[in-house]
SEVEXVO-839286 format. One record per atom (N, C-alpha, C): x, y, z; residue in one letter; residue number from 1. Coordinates in steps of 0.1 Angstrom, whole numbers, plus 5000, padded with zeros to 4 digits. Layout:
BEGIN
c1 | c2 | c3 | r | k
X | Y | Z | A | NUM
...
% end
This chain:
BEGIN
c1 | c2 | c3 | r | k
8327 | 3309 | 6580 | X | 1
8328 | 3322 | 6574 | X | 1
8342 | 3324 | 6568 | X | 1
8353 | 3319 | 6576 | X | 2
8367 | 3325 | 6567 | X | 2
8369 | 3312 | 6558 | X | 2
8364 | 3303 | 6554 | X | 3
8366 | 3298 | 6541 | X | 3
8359 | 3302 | 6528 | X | 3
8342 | 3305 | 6535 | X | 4
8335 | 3317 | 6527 | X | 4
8343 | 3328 | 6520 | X | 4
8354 | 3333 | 6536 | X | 5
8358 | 3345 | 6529 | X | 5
8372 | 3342 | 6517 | X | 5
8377 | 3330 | 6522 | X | 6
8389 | 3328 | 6513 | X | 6
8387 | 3323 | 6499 | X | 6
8374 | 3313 | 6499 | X | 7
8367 | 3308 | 6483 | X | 7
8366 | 3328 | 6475 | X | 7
8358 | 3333 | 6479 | X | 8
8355 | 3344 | 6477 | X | 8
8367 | 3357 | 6472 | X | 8
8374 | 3359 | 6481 | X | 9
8385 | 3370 | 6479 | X | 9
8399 | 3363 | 6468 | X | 9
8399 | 3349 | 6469 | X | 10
8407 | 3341 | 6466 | X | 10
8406 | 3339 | 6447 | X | 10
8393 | 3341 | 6442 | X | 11
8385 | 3345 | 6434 | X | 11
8387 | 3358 | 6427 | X | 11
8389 | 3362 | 6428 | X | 12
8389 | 3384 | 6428 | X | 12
8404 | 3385 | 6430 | X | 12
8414 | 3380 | 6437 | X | 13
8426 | 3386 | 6439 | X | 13
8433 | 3379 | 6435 | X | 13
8442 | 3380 | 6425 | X | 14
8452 | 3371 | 6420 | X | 14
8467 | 3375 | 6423 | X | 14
8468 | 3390 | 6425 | X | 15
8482 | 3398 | 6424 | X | 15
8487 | 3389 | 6440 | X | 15
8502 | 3384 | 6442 | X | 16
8506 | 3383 | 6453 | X | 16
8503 | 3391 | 6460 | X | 16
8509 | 3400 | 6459 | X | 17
8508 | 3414 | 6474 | X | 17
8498 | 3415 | 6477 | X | 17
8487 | 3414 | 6472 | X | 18
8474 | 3418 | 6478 | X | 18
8468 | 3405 | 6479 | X | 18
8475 | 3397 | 6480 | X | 19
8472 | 3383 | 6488 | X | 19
8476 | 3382 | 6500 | X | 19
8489 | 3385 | 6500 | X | 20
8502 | 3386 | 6510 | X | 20
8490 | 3399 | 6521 | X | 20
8485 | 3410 | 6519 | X | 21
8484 | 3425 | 6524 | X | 21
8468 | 3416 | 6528 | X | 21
8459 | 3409 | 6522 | X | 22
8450 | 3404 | 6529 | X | 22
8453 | 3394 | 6538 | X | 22
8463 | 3389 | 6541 | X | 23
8470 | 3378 | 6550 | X | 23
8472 | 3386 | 6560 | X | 23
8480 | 3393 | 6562 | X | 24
8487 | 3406 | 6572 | X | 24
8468 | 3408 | 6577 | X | 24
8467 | 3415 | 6575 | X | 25
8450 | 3420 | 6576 | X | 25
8442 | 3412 | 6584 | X | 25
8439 | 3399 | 6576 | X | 26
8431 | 3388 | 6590 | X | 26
8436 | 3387 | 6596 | X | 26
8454 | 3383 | 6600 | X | 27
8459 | 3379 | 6611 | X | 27
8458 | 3388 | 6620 | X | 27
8459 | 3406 | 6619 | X | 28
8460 | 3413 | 6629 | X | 28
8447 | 3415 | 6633 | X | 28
8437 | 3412 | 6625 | X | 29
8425 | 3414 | 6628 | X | 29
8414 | 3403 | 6638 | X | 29
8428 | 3391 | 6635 | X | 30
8427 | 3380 | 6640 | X | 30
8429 | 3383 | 6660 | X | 30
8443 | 3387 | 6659 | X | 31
8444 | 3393 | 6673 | X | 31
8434 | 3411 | 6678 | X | 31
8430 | 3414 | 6671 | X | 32
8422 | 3421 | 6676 | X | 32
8410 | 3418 | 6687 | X | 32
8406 | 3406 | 6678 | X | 33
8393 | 3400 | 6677 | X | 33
8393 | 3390 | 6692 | X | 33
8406 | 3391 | 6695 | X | 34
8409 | 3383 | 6707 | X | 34
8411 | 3398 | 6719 | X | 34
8413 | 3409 | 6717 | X | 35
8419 | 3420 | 6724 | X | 35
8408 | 3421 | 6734 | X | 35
8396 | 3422 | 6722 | X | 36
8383 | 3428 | 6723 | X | 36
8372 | 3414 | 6728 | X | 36
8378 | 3402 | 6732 | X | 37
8366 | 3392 | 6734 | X | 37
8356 | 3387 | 6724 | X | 37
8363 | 3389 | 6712 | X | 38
8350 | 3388 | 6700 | X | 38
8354 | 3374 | 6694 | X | 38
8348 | 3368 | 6686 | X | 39
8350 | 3354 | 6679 | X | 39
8364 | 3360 | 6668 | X | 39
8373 | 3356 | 6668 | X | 40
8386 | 3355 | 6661 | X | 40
8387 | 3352 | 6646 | X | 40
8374 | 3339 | 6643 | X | 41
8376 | 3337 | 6626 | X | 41
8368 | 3344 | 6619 | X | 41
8358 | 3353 | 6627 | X | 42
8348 | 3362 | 6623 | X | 42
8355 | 3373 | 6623 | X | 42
8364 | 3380 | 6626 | X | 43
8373 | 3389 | 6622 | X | 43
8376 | 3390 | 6615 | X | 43
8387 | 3373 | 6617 | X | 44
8398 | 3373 | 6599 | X | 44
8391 | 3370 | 6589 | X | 44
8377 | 3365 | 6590 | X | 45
8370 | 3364 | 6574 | X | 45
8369 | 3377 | 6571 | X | 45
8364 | 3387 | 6577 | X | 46
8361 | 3401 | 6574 | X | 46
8374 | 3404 | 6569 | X | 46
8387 | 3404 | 6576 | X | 47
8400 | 3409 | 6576 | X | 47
8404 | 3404 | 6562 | X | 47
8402 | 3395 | 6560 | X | 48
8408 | 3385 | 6545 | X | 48
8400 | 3394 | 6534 | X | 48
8389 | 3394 | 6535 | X | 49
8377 | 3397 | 6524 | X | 49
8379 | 3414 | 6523 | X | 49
8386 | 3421 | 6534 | X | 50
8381 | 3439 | 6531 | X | 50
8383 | 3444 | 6519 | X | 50
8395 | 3438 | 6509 | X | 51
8398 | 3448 | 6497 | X | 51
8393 | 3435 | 6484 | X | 51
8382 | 3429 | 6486 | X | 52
8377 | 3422 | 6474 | X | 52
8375 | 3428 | 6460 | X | 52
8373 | 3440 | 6458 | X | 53
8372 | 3449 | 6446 | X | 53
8386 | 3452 | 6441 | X | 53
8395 | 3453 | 6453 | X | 54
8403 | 3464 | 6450 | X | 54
8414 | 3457 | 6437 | X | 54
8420 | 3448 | 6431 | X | 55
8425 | 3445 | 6422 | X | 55
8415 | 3445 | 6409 | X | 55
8406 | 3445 | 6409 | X | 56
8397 | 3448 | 6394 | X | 56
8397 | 3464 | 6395 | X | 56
8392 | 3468 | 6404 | X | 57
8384 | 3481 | 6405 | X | 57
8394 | 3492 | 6414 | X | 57
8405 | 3495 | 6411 | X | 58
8417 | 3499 | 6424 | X | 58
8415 | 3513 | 6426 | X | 58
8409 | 3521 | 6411 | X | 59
8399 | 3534 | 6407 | X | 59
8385 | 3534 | 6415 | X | 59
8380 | 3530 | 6419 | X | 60
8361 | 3528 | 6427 | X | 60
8365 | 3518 | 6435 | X | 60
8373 | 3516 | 6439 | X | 61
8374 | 3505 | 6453 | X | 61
8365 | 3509 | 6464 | X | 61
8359 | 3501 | 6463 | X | 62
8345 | 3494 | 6472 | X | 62
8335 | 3497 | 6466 | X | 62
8334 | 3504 | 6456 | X | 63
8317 | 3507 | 6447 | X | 63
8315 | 3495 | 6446 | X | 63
8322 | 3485 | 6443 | X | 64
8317 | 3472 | 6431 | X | 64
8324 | 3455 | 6444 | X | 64
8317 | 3462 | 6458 | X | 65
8318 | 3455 | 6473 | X | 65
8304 | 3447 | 6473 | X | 65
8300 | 3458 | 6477 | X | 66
8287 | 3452 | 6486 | X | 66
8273 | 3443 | 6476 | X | 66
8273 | 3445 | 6470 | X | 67
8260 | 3443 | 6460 | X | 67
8267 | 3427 | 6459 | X | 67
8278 | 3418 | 6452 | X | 68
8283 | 3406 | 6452 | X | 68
8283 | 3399 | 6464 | X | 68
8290 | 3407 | 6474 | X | 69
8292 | 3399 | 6485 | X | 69
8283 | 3396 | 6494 | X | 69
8268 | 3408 | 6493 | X | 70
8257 | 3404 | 6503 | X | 70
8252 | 3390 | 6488 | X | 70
8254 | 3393 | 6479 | X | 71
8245 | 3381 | 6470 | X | 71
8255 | 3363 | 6470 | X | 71
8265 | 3367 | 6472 | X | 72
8274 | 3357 | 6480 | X | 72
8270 | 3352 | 6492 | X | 72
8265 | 3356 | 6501 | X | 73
8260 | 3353 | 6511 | X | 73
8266 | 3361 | 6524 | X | 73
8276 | 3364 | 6522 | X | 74
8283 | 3374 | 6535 | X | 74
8273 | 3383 | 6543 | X | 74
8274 | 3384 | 6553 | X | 75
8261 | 3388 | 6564 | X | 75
8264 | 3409 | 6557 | X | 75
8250 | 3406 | 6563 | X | 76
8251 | 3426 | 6562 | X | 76
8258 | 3434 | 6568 | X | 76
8262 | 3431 | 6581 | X | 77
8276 | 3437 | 6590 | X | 77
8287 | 3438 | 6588 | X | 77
8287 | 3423 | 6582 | X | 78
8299 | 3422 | 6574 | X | 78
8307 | 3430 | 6564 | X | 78
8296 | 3430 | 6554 | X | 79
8302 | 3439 | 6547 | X | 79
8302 | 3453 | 6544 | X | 79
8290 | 3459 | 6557 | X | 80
8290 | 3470 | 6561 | X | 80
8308 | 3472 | 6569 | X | 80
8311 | 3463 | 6580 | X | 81
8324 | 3465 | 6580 | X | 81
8336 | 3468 | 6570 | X | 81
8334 | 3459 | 6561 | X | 82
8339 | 3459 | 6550 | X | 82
8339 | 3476 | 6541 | X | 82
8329 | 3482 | 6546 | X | 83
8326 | 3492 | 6533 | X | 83
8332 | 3503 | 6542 | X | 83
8336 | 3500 | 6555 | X | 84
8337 | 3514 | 6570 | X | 84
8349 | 3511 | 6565 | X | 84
8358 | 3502 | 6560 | X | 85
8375 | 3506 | 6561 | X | 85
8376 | 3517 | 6552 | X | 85
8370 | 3520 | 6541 | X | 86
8377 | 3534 | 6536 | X | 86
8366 | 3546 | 6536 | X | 86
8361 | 3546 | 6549 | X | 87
8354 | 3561 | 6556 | X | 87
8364 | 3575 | 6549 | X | 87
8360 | 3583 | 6547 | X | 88
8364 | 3594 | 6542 | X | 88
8374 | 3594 | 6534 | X | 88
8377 | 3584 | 6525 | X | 89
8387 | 3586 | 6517 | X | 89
8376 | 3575 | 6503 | X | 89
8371 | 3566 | 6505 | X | 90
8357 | 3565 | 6493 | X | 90
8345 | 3559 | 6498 | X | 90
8345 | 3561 | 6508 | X | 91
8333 | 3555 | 6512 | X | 91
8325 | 3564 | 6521 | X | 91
8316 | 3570 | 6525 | X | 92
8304 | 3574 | 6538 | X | 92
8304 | 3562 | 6550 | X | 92
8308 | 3557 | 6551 | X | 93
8303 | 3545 | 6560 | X | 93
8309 | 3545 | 6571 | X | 93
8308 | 3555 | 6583 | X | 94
8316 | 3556 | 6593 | X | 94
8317 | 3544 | 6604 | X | 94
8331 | 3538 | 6605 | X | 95
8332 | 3533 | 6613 | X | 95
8325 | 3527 | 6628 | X | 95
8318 | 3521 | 6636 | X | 96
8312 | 3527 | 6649 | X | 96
8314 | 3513 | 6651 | X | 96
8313 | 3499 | 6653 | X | 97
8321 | 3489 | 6658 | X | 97
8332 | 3485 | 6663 | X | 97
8335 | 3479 | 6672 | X | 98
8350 | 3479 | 6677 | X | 98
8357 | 3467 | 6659 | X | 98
8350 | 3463 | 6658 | X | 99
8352 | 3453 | 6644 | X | 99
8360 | 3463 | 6637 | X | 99
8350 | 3476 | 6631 | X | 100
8350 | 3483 | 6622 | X | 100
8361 | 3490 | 6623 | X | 100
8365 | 3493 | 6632 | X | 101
8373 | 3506 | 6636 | X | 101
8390 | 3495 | 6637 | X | 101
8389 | 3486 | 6642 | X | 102
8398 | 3477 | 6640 | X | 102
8403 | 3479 | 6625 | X | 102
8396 | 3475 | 6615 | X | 103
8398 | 3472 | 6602 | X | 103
8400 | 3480 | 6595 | X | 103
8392 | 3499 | 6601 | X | 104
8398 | 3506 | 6593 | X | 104
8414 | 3509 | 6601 | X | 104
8417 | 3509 | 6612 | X | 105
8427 | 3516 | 6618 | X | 105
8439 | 3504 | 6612 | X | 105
8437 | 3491 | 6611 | X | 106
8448 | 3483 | 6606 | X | 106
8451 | 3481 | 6595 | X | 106
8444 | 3486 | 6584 | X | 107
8446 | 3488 | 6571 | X | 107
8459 | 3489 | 6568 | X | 107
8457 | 3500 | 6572 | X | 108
8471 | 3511 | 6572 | X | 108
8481 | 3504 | 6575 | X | 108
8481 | 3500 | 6590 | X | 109
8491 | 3496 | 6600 | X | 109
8499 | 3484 | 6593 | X | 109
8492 | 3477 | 6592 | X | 110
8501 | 3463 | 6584 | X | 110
8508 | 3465 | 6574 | X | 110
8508 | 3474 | 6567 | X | 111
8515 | 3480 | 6556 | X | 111
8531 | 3484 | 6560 | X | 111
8528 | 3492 | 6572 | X | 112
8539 | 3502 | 6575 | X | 112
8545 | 3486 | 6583 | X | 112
8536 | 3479 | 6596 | X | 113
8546 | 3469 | 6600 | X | 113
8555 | 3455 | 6593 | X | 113
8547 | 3453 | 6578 | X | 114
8552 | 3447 | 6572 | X | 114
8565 | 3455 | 6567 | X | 114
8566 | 3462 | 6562 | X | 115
8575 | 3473 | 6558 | X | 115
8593 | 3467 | 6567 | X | 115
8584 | 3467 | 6577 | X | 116
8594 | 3474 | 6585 | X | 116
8601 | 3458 | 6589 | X | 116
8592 | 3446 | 6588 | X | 117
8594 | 3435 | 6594 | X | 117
8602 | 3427 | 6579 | X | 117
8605 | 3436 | 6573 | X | 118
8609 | 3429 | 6560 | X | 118
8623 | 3434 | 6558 | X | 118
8626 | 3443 | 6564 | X | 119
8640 | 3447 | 6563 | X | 119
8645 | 3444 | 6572 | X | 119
8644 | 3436 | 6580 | X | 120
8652 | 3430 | 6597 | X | 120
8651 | 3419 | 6595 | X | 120
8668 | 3412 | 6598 | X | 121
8670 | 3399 | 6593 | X | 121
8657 | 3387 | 6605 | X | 121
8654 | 3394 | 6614 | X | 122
8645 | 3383 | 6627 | X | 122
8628 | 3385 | 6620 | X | 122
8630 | 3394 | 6604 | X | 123
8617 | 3393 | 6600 | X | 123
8605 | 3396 | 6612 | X | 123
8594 | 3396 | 6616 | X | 124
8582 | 3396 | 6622 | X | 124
8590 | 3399 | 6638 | X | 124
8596 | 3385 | 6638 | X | 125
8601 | 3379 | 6650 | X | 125
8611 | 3392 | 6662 | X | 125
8606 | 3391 | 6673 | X | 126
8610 | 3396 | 6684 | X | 126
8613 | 3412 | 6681 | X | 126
8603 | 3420 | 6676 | X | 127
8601 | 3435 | 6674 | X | 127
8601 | 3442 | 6682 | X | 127
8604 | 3453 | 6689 | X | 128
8608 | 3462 | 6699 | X | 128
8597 | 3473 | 6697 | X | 128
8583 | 3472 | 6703 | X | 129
8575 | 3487 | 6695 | X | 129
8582 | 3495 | 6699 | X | 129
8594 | 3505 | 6707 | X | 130
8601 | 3511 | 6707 | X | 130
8609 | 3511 | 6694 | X | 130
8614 | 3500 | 6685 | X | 131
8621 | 3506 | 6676 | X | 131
8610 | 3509 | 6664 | X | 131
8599 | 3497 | 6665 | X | 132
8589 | 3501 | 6653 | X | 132
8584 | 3518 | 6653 | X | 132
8579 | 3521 | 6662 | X | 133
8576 | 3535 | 6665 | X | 133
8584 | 3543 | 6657 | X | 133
8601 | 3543 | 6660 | X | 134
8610 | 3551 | 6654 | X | 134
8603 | 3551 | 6639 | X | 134
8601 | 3543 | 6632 | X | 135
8596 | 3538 | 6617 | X | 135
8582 | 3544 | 6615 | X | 135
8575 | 3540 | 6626 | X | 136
8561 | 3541 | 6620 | X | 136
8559 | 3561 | 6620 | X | 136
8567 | 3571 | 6630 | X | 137
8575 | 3583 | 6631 | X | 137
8582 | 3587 | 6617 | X | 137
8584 | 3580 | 6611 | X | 138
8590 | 3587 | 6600 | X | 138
8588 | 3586 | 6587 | X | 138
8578 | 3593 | 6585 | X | 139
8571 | 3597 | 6573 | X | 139
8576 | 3590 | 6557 | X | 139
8587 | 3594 | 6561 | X | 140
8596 | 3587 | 6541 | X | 140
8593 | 3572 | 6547 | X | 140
8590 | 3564 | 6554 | X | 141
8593 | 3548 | 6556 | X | 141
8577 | 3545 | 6555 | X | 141
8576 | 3536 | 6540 | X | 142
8564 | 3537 | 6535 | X | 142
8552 | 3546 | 6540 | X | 142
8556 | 3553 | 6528 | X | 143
8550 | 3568 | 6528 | X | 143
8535 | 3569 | 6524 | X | 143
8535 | 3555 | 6517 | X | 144
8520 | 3553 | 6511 | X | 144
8511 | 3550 | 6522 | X | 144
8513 | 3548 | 6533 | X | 145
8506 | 3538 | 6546 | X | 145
8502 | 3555 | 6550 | X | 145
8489 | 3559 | 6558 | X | 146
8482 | 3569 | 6562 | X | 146
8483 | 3569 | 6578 | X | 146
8500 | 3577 | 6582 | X | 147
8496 | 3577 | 6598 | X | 147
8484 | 3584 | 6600 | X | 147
8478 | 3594 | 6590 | X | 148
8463 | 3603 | 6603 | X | 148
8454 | 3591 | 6599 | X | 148
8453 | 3580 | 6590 | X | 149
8439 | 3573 | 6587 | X | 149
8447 | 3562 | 6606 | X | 149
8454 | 3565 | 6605 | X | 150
8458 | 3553 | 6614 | X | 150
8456 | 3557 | 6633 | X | 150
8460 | 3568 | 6632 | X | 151
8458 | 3578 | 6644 | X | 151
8441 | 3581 | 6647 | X | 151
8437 | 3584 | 6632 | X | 152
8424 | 3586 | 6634 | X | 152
8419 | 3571 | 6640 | X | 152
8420 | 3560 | 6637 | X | 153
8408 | 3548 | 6638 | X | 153
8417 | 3544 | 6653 | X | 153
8431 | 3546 | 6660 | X | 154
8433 | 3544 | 6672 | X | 154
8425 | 3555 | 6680 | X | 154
8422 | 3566 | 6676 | X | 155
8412 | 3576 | 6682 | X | 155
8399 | 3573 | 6684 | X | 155
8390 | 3565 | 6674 | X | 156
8381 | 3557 | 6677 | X | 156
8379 | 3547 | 6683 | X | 156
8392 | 3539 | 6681 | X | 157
8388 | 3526 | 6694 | X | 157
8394 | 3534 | 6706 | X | 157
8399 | 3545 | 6714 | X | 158
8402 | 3549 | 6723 | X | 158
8416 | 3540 | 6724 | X | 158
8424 | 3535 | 6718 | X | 159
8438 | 3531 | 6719 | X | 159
8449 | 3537 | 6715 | X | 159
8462 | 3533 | 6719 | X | 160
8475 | 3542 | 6718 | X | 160
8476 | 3533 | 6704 | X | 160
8481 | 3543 | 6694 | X | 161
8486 | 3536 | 6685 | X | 161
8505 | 3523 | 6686 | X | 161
8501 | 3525 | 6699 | X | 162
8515 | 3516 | 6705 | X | 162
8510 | 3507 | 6708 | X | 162
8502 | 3502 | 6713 | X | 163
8486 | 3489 | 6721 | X | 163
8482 | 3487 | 6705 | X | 163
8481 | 3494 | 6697 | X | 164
8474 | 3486 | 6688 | X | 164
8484 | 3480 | 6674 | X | 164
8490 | 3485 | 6676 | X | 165
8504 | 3484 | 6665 | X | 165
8508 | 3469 | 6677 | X | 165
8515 | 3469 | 6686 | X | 166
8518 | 3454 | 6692 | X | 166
8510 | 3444 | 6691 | X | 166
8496 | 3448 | 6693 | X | 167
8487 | 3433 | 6691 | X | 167
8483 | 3431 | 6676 | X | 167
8489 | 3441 | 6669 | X | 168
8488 | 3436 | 6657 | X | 168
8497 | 3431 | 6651 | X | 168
8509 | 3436 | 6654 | X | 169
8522 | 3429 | 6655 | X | 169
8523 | 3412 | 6658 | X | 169
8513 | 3408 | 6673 | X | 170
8516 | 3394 | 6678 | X | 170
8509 | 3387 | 6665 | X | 170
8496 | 3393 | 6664 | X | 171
8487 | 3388 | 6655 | X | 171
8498 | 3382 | 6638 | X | 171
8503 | 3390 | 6635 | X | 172
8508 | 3387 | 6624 | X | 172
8520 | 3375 | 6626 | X | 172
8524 | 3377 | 6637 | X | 173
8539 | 3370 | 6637 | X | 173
8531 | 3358 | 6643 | X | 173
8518 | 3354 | 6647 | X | 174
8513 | 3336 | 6643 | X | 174
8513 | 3332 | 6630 | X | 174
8513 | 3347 | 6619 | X | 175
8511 | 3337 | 6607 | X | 175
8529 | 3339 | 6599 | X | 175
8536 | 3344 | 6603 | X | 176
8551 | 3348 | 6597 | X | 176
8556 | 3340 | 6588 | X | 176
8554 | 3327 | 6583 | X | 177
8554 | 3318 | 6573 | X | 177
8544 | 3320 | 6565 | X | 177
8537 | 3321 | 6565 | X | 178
8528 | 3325 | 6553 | X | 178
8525 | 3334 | 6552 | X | 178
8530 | 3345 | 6556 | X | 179
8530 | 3360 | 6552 | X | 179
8545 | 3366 | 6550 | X | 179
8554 | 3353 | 6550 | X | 180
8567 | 3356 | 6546 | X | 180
8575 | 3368 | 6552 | X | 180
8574 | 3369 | 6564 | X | 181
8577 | 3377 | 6574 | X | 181
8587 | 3366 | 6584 | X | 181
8592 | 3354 | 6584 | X | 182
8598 | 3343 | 6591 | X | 182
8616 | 3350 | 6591 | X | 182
8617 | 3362 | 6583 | X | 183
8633 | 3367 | 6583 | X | 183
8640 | 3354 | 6580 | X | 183
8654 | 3352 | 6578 | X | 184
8666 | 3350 | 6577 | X | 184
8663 | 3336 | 6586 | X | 184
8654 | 3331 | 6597 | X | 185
8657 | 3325 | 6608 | X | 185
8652 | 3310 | 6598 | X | 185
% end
């Protein structure tokens, strides 16, 4: 499935960053998928593949989702997961999977931890969620990332946005070289 997903998204996304922002995304999604006892590459394919539209279509992101990627072959869950990450902001598709609720609540999150892991010379490496918190707390420090979309989907998996911001954190810092998060070291 995540080579499926990588032929696929790899296809559709050309811009770095949203190569780089689907990287961050499987990897944390990667550790989720481990939190929760679930198969790991079946997460990160989902995790890699969630924003497939969004560089053609950044205006109707996810309208022009599901109809390719179920004809691609991608399972129906799948990209029903896929269509739950933007619940109430363009999509109907409410979350109700621990999968789903992962992907919408980390959206967000990797955004703000990349942020934050890019201005510290140890990059990814050896993060304090004590000091991330101070960051993820303060509104002006990427301001585009959605603490309530983020609060809201730790409210759905029943987790502290501190539990899930660290395991998303570990998740990322396996891949810190190719998500260019390796800092100064």
């Amino acid at each position: 499935m995540l080579t499926l997903a990588k032929e696929l998204n790899d296809s559709a996304v050309t811009e770095e960053h949203l190569r780089i922002h689907a990287l961050n995304v499987m990897a944390a999604m990667g550790a989720m998928a481990d939190h929760f006892g679930e198969d790991r590459e079946h997460w990160e394919a989902v995790g890699y593949l969630h924003d497939y539209d969004y560089e053609k279509y950044p205006d109707e992101h996810l309208a022009h989702t599901e109809e390719p990627l179920l004809a691609a072959g991608v399972p129906a869950e799948d990209v029903r997961a896929i269509m739950s990450h933007g619940y109430g902001i363009c999509t109907d598709v409410k979350p109700e999977t621990n999968m789903e609720k992962s992907l919408f609540t980390i959206d967000e999150l990797t955004g703000i931890i990349q942020a934050y892991a890019r201005m510290r010379p140890e990059g990814i490496h050896q993060i304090k969620i004590s000091s991330f918190m101070k960051k993820f707390k303060d509104k002006k420090f990427a301001a585009k990332c959605s603490r309530e979309t983020i609060l809201q989907g730790c409210e759905m998996l029943g987790m502290d946005v501190r539990d899930v911001a660290q395991i998303s954190i570990n998740g990322m810092e396996e891949h810190a070289a190719e998500i260019g998060l390796d800092g100064e070291a």
